[in-house]
mmCIF file of the N, C-alpha and C atoms, coordinates in Angstrom:
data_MODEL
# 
_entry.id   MODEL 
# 
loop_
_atom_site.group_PDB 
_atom_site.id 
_atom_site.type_symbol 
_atom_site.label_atom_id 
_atom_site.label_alt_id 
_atom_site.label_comp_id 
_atom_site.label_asym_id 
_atom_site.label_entity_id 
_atom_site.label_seq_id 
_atom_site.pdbx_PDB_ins_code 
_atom_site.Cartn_x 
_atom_site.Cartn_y 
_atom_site.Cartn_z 
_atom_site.occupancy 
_atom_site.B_iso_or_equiv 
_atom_site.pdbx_formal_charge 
_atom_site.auth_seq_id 
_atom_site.auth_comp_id 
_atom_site.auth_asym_id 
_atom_site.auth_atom_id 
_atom_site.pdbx_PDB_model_num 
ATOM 1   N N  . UNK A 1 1  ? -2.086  -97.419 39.625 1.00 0.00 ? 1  UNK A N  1 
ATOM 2   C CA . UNK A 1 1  ? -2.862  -96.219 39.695 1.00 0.00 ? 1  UNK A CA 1 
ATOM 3   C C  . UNK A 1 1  ? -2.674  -95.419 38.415 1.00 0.00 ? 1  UNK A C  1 
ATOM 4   N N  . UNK A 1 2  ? -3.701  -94.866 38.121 1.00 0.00 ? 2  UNK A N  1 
ATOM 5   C CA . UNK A 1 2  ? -3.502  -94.106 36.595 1.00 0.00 ? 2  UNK A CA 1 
ATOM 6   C C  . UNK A 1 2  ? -3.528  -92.849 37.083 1.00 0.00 ? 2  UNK A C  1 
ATOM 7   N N  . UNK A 1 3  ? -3.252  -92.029 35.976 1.00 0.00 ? 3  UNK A N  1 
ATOM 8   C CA . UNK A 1 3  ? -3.213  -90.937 36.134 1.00 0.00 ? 3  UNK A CA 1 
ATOM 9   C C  . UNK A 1 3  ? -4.456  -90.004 36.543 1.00 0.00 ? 3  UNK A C  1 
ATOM 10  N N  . UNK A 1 4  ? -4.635  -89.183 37.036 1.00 0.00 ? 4  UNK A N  1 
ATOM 11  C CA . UNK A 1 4  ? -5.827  -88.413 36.626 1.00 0.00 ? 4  UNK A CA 1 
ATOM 12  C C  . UNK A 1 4  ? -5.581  -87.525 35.873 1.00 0.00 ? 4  UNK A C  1 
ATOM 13  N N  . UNK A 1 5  ? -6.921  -87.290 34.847 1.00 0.00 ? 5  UNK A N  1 
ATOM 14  C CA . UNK A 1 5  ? -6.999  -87.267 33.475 1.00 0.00 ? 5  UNK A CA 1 
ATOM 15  C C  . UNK A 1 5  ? -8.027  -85.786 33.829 1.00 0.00 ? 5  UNK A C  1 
ATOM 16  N N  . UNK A 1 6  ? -7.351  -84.861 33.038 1.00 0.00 ? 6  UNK A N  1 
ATOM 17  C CA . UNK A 1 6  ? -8.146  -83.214 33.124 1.00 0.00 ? 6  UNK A CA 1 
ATOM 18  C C  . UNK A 1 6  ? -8.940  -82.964 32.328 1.00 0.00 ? 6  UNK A C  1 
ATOM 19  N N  . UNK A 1 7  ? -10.145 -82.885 32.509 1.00 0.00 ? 7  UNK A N  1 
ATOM 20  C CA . UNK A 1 7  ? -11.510 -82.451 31.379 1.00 0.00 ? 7  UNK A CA 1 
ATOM 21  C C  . UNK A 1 7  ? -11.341 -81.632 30.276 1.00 0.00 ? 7  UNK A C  1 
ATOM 22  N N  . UNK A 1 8  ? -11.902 -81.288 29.503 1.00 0.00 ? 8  UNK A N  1 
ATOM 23  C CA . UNK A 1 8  ? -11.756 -80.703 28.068 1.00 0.00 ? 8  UNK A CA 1 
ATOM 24  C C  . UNK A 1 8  ? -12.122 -79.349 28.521 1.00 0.00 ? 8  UNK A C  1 
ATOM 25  N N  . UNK A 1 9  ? -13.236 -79.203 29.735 1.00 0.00 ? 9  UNK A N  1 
ATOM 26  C CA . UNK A 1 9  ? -13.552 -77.914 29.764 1.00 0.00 ? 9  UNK A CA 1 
ATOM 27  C C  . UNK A 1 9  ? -12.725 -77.120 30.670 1.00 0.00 ? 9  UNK A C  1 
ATOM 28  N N  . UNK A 1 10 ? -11.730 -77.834 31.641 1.00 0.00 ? 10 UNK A N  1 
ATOM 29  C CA . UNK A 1 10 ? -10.439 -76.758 32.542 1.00 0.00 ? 10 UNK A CA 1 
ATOM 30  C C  . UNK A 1 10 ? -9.597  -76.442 31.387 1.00 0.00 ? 10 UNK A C  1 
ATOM 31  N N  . UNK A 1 11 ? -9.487  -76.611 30.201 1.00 0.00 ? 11 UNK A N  1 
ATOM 32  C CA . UNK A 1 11 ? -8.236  -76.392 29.206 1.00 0.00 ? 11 UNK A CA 1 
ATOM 33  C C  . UNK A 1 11 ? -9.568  -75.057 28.350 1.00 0.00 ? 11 UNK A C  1 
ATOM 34  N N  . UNK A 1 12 ? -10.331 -75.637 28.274 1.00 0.00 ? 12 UNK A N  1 
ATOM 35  C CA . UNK A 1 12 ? -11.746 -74.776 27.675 1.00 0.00 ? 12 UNK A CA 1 
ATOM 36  C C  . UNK A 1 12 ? -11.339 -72.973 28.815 1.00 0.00 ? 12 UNK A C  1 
ATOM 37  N N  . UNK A 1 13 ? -11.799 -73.388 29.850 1.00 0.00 ? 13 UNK A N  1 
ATOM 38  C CA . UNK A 1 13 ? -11.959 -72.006 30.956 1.00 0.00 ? 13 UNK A CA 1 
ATOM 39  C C  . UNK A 1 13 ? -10.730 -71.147 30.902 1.00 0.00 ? 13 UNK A C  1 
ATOM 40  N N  . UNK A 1 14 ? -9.571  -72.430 30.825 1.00 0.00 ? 14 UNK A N  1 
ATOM 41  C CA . UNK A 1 14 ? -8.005  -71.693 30.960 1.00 0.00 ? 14 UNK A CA 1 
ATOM 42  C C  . UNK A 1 14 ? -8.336  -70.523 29.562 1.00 0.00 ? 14 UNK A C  1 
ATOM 43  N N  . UNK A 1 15 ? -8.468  -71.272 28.099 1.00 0.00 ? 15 UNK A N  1 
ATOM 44  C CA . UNK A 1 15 ? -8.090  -70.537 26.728 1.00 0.00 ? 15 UNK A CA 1 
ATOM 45  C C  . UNK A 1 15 ? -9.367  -69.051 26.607 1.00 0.00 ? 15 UNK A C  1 
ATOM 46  N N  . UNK A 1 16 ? -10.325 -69.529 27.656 1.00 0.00 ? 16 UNK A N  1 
ATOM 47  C CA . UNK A 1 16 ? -11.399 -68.569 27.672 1.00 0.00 ? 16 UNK A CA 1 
ATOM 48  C C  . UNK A 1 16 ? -10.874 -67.445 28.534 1.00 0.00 ? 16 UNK A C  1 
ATOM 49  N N  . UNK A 1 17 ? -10.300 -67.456 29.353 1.00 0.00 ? 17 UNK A N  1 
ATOM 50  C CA . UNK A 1 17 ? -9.705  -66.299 30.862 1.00 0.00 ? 17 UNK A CA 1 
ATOM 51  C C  . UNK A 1 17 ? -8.363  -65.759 29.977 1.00 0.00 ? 17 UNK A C  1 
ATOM 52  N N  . UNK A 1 18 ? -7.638  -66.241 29.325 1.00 0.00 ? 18 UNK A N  1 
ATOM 53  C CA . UNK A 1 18 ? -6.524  -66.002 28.363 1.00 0.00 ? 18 UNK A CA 1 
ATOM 54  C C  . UNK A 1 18 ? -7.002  -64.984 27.227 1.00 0.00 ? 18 UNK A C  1 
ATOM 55  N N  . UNK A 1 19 ? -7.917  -65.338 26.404 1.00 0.00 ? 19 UNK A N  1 
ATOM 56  C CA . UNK A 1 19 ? -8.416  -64.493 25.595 1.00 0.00 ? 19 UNK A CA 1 
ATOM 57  C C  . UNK A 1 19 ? -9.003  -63.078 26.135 1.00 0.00 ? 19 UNK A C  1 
ATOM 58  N N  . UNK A 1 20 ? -9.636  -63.386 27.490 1.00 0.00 ? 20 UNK A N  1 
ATOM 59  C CA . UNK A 1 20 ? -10.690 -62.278 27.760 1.00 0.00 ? 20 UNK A CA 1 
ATOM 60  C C  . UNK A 1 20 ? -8.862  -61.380 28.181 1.00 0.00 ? 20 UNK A C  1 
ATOM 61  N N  . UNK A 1 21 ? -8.625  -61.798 28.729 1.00 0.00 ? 21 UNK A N  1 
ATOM 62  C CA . UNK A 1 21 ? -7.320  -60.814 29.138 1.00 0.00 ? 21 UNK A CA 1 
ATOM 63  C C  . UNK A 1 21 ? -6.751  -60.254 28.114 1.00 0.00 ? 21 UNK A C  1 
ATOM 64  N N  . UNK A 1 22 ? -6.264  -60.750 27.108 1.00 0.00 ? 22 UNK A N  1 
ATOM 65  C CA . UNK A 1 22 ? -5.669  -59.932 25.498 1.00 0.00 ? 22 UNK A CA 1 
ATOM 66  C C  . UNK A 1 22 ? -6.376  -59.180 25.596 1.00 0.00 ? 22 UNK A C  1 
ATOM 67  N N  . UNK A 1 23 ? -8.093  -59.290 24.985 1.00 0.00 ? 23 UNK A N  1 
ATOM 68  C CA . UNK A 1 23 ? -9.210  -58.602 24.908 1.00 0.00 ? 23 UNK A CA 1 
ATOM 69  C C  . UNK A 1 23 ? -8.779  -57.226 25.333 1.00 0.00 ? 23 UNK A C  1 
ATOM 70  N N  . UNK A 1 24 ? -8.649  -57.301 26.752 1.00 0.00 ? 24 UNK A N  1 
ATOM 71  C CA . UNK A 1 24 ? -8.971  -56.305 28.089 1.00 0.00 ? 24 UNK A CA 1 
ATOM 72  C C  . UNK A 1 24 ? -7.159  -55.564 27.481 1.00 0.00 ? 24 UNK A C  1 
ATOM 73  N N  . UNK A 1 25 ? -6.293  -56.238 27.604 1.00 0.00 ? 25 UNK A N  1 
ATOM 74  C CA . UNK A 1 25 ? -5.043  -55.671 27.124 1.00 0.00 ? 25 UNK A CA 1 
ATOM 75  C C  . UNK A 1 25 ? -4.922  -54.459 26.104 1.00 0.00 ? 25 UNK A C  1 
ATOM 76  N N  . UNK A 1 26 ? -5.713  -55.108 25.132 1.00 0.00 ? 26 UNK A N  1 
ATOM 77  C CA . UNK A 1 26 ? -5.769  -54.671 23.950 1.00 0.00 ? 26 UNK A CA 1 
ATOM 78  C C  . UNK A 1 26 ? -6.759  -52.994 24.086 1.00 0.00 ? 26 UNK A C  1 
ATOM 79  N N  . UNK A 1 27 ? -7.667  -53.357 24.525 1.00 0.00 ? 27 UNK A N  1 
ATOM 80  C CA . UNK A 1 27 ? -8.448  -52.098 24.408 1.00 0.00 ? 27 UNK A CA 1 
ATOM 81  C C  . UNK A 1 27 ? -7.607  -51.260 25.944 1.00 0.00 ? 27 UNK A C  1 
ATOM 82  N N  . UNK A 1 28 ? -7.081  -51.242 26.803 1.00 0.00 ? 28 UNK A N  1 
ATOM 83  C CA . UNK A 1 28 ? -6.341  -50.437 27.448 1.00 0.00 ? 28 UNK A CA 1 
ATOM 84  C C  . UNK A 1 28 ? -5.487  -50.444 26.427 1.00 0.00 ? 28 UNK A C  1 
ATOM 85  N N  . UNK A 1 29 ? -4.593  -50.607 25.709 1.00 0.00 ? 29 UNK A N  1 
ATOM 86  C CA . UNK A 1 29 ? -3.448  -50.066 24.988 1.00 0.00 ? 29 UNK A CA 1 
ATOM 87  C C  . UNK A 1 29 ? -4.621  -48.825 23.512 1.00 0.00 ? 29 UNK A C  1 
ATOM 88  N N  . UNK A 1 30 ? -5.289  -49.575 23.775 1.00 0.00 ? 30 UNK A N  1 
ATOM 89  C CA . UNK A 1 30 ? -5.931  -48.978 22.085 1.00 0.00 ? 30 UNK A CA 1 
ATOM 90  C C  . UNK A 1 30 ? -6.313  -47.521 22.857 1.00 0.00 ? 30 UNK A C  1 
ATOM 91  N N  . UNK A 1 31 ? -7.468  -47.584 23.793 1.00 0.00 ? 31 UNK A N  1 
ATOM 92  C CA . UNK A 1 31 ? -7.413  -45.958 24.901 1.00 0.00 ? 31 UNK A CA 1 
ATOM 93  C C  . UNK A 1 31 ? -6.191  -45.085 25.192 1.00 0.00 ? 31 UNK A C  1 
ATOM 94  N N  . UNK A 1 32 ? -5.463  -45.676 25.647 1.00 0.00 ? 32 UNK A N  1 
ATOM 95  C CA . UNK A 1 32 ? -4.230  -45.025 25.827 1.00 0.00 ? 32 UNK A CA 1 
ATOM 96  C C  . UNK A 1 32 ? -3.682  -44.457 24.777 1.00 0.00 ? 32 UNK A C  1 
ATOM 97  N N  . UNK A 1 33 ? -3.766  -44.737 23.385 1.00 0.00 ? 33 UNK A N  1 
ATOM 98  C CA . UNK A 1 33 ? -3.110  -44.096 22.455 1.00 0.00 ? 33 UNK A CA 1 
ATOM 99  C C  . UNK A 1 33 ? -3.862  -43.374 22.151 1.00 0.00 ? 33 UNK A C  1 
ATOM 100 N N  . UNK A 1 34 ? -5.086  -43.501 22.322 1.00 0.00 ? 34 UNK A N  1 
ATOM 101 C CA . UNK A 1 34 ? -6.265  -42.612 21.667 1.00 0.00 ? 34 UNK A CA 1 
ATOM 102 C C  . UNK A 1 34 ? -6.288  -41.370 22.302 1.00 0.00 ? 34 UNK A C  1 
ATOM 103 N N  . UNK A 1 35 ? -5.936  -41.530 23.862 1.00 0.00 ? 35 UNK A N  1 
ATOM 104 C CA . UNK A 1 35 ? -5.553  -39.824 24.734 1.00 0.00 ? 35 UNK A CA 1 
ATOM 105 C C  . UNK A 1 35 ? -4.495  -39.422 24.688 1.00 0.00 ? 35 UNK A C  1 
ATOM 106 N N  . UNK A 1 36 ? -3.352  -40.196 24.234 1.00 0.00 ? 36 UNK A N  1 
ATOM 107 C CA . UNK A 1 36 ? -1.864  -39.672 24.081 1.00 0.00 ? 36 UNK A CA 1 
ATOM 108 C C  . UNK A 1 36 ? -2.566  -38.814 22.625 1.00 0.00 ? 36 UNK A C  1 
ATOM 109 N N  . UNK A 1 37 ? -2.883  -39.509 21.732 1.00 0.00 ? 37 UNK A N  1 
ATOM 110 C CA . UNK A 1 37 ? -3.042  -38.627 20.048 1.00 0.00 ? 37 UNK A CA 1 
ATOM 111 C C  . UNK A 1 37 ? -3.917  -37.350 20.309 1.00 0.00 ? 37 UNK A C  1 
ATOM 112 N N  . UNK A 1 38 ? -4.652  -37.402 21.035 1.00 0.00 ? 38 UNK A N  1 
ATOM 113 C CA . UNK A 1 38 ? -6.158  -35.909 21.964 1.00 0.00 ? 38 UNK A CA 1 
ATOM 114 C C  . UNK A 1 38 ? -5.233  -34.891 22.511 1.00 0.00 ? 38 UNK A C  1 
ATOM 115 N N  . UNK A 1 39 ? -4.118  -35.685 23.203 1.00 0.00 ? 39 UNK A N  1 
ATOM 116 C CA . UNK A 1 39 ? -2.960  -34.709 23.963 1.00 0.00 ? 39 UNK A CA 1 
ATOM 117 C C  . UNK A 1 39 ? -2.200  -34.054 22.908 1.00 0.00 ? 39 UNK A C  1 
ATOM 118 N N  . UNK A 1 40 ? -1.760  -35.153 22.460 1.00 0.00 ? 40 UNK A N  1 
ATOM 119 C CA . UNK A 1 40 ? -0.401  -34.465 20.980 1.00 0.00 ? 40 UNK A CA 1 
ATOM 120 C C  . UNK A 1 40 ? -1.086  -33.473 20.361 1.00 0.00 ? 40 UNK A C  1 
ATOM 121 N N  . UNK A 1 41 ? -2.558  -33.735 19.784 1.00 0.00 ? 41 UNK A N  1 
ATOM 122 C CA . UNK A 1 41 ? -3.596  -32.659 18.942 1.00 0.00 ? 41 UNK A CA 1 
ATOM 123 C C  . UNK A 1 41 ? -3.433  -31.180 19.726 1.00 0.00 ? 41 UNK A C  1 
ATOM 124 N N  . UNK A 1 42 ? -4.008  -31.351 20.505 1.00 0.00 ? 42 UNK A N  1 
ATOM 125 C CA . UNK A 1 42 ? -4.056  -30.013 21.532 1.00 0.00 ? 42 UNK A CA 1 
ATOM 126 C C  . UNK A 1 42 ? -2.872  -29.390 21.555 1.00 0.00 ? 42 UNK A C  1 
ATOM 127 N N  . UNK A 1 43 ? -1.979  -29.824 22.331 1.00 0.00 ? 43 UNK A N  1 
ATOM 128 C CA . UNK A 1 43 ? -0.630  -29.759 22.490 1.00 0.00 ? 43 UNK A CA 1 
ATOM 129 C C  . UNK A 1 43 ? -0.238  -28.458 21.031 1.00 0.00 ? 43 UNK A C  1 
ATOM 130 N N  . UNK A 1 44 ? -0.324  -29.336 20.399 1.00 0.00 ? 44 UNK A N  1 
ATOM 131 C CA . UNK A 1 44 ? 0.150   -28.676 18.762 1.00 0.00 ? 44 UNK A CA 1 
ATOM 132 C C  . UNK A 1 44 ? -0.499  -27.782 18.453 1.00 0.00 ? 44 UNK A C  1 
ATOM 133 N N  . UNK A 1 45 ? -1.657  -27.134 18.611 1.00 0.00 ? 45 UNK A N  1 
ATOM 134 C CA . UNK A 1 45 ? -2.695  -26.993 18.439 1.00 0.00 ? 45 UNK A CA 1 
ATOM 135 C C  . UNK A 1 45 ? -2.264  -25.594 18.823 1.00 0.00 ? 45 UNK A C  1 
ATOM 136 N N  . UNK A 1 46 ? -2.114  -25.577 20.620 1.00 0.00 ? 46 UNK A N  1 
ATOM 137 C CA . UNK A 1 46 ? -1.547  -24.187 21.158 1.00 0.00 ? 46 UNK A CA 1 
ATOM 138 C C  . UNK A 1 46 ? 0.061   -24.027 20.618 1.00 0.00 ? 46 UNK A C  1 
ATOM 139 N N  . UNK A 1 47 ? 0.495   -24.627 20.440 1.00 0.00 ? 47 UNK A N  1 
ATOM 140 C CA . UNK A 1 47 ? 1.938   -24.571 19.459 1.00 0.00 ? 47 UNK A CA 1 
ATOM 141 C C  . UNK A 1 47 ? 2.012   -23.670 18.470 1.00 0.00 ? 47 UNK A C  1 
ATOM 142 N N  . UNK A 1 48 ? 1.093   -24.152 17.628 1.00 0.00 ? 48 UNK A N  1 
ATOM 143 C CA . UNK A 1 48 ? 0.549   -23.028 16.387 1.00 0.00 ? 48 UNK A CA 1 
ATOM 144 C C  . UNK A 1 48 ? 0.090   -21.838 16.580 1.00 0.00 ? 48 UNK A C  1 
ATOM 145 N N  . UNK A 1 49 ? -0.678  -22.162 17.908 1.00 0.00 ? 49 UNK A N  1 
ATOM 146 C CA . UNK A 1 49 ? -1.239  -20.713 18.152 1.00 0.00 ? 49 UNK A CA 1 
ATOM 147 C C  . UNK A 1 49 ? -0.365  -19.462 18.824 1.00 0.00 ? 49 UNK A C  1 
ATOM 148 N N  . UNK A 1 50 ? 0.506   -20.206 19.408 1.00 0.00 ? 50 UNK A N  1 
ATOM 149 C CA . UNK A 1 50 ? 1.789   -19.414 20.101 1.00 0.00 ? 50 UNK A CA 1 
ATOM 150 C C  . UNK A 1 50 ? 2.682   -19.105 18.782 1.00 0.00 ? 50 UNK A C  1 
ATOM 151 N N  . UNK A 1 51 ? 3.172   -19.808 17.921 1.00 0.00 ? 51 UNK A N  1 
ATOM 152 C CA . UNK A 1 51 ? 3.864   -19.524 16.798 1.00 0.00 ? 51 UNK A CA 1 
ATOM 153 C C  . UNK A 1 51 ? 2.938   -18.231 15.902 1.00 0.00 ? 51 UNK A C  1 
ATOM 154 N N  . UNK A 1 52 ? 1.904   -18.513 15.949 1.00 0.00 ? 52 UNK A N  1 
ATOM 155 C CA . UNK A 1 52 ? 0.998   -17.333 15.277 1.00 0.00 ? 52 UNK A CA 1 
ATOM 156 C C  . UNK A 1 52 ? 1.201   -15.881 15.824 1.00 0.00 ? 52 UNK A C  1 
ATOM 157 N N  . UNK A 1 53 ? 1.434   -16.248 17.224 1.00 0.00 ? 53 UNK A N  1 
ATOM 158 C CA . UNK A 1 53 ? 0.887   -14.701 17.711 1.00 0.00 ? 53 UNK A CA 1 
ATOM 159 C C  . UNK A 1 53 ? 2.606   -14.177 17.759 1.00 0.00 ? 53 UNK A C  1 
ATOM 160 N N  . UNK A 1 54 ? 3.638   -14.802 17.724 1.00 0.00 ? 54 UNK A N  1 
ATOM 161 C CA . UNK A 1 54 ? 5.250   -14.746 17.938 1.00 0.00 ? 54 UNK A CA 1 
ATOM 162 C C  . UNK A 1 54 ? 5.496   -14.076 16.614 1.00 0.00 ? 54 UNK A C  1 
ATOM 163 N N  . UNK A 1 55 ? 4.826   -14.854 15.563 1.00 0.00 ? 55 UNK A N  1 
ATOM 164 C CA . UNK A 1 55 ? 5.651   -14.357 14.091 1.00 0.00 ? 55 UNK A CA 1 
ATOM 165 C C  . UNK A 1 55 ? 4.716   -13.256 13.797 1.00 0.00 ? 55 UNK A C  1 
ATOM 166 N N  . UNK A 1 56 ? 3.770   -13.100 14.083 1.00 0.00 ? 56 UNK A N  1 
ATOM 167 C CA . UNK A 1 56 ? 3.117   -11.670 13.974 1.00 0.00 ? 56 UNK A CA 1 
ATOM 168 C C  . UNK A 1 56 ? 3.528   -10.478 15.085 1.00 0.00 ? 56 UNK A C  1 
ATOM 169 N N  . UNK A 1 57 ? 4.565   -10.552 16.277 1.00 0.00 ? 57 UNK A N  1 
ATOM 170 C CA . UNK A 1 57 ? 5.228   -9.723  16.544 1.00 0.00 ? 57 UNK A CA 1 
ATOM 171 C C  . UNK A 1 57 ? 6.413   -9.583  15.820 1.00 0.00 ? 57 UNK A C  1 
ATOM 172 N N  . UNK A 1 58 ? 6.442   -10.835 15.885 1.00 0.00 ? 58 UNK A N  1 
ATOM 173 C CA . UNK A 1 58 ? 8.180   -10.522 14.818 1.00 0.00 ? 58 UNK A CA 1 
ATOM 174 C C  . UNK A 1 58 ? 8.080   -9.535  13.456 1.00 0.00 ? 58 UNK A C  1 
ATOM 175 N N  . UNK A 1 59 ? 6.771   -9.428  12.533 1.00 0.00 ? 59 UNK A N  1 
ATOM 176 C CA . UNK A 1 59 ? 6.541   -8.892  11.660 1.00 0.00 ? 59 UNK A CA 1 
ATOM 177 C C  . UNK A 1 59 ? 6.167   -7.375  12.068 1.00 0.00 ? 59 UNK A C  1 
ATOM 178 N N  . UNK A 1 60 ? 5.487   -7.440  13.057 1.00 0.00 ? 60 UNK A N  1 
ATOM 179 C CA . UNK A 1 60 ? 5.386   -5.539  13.437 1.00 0.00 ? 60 UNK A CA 1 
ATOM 180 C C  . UNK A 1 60 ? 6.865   -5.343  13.720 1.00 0.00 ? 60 UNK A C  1 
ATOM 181 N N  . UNK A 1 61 ? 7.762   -5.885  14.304 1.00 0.00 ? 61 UNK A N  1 
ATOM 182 C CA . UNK A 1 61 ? 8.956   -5.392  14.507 1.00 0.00 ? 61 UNK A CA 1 
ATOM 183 C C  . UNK A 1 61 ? 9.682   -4.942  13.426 1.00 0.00 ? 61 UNK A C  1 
ATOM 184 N N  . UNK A 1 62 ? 9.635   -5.653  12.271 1.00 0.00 ? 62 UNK A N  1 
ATOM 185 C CA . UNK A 1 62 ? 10.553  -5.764  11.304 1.00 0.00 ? 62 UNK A CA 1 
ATOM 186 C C  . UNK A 1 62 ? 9.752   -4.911  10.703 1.00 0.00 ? 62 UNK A C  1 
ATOM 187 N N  . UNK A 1 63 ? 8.387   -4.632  10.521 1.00 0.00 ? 63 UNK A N  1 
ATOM 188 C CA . UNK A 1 63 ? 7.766   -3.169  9.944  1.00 0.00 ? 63 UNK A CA 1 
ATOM 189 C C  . UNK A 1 63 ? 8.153   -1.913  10.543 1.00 0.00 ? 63 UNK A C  1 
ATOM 190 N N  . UNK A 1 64 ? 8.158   -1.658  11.660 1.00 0.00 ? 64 UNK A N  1 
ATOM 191 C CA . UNK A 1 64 ? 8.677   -0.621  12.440 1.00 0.00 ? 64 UNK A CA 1 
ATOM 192 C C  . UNK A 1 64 ? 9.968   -0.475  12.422 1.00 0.00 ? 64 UNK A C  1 
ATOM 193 N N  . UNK A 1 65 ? 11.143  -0.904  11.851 1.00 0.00 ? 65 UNK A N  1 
ATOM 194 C CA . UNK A 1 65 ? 12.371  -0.826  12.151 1.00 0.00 ? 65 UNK A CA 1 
ATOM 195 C C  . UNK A 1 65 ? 12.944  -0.107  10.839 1.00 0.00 ? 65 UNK A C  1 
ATOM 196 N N  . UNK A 1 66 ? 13.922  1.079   11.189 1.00 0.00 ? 66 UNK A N  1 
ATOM 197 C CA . UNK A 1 66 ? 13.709  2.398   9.968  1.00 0.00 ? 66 UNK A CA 1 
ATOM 198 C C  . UNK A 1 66 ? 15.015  1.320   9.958  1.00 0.00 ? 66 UNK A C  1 
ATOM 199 N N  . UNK A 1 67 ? 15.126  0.897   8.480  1.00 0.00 ? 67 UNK A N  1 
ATOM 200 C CA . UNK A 1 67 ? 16.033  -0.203  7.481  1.00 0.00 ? 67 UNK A CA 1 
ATOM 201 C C  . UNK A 1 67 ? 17.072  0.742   6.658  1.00 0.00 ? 67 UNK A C  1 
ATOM 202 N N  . UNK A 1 68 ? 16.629  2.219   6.315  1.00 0.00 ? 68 UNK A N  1 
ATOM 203 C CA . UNK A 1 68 ? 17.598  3.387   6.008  1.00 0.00 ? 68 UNK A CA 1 
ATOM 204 C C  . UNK A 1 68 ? 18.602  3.909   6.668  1.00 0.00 ? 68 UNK A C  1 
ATOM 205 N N  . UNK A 1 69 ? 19.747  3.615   5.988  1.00 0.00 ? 69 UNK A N  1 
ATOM 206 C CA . UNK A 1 69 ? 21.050  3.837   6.635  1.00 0.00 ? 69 UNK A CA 1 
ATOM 207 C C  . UNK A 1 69 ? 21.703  4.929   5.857  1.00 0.00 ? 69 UNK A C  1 
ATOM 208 N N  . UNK A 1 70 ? 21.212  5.287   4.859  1.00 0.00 ? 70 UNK A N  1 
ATOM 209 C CA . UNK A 1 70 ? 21.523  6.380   3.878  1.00 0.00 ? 70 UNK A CA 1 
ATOM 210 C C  . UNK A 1 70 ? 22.873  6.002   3.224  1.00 0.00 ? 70 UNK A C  1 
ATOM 211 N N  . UNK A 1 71 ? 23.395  4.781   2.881  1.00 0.00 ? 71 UNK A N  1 
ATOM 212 C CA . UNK A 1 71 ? 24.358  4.551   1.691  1.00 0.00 ? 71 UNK A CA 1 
ATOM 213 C C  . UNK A 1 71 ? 23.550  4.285   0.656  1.00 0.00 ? 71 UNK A C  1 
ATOM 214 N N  . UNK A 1 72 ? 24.372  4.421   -0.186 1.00 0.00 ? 72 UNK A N  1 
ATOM 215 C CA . UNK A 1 72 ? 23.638  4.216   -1.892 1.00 0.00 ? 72 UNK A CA 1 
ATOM 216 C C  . UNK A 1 72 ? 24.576  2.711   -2.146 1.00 0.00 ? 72 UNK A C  1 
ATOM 217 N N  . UNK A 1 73 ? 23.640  2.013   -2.410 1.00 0.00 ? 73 UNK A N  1 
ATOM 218 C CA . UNK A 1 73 ? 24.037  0.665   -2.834 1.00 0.00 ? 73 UNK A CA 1 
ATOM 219 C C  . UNK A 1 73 ? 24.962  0.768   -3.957 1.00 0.00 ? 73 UNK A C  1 
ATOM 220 N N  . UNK A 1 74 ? 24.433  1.227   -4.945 1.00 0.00 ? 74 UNK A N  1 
ATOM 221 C CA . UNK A 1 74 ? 25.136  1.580   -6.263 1.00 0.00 ? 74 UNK A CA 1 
ATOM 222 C C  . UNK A 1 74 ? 26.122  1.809   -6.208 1.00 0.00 ? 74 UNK A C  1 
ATOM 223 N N  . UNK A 1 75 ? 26.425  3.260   -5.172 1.00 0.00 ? 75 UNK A N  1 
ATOM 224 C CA . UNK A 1 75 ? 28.386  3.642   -5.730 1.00 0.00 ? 75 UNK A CA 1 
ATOM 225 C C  . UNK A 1 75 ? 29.277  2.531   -4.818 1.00 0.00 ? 75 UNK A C  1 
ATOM 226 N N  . UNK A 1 76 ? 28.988  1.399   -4.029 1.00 0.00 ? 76 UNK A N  1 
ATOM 227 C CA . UNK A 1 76 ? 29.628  1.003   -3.458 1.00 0.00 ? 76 UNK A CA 1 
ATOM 228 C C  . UNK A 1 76 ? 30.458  -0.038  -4.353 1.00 0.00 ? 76 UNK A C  1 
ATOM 229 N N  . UNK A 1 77 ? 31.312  -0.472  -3.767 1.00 0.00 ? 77 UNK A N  1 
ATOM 230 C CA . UNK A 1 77 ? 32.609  -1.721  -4.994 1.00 0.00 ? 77 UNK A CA 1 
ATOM 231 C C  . UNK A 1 77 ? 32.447  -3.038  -4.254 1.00 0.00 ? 77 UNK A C  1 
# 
């Protein structure tokens, strides 16, 4: 009895269902980074904008704050 012998096209269907899957792999990984980088953007985005509105209190503060202590720099040693 010989063997039975597997067609060219079940090795064909296998390398075809293999590829389409990378394919499919590939573009879910490629999306996924593409909304993680949309997130990080944003993210940063209000970061800056919170840092904006923080260091512009910090600057009225430091305008408003009487810095005169009435020593004279000069006669000091």
């Amino acid at each position: 009895m010989e063997p039975e012998k597997k067609s060219s096209n079940e090795a064909l269907v296998g390398l075809v269902i293999i590829i389409i899957i990378l394919i499919i792999g590939g573009i879910y990984i490629w999306m996924s980074n593409q909304k993680a980088s949309r997130e990080k953007e944003v993210r940063l985005n209000n970061i800056t904008a919170q840092n904006s509105v923080d260091l512009n209190a910090l600057e009225a503060d430091v305008k408003a704050t009487d810095v005169n202590t009435g020593v004279d720099a000069s006669t000091l040693n």
